[in-house]
N, C-alpha and C positions, 0 to 999 in steps of 0.2 A: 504494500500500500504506500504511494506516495506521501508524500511530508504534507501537501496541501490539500489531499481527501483525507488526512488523518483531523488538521488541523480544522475540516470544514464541517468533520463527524464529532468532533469534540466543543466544535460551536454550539451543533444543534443540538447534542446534550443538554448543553447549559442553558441553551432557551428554552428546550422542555421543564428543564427542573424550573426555570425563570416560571413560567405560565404555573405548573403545578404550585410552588409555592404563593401565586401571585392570589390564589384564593381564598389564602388563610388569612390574608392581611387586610385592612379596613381601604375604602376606596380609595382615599385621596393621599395615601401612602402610597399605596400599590403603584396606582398610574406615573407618582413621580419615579418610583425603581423603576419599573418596566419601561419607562419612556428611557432612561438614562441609562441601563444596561441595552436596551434593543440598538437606541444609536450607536452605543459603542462596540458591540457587537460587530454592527453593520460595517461600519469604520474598519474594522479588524478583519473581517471577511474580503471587504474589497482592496485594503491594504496585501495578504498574503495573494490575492490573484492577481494584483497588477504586478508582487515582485517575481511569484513565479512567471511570468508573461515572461518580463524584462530579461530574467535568467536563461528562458528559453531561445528568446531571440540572438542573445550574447554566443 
C-alpha cells in the first residue's frame, strides 16, 4: 500500500470517529470541532496529493 492511500485511509478513520463522537456532544460544540477538524482534514488531504503529484512528476 502506498504512503498516500495509507495516509488517505487513516484520514477517513478519523473522520469517522470525528462524526461518531460528534453525537455525544451538545450542538454548538460539536459544529465548532467538526467545522475545525473537517477543514483541517481537508487541508491535509489535499496537501499529501498535491506533494505526491509533485514527487511523481520529478
Amino acid at each position: 500500500m502506498s504512503k498516500l492511500k495509507f495516509n488517505l485511509l487513516v484520514s477517513t478513520f478519523i473522520l469517522c470517529g470525528l462524526i461518531l463522537v460528534d453525537y455525544s456532544l451538545s450542538t454548538d460544540l460539536s459544529l465548532y470541532i467538526k467545522g475545525f477538524l473537517i477543514v483541517t482534514l481537508i487541508m491535509y488531504i489535499a496537501y499529501l496529493v498535491t506533494k505526491f503529484k509533485n514527487k511523481k512528476e520529478s
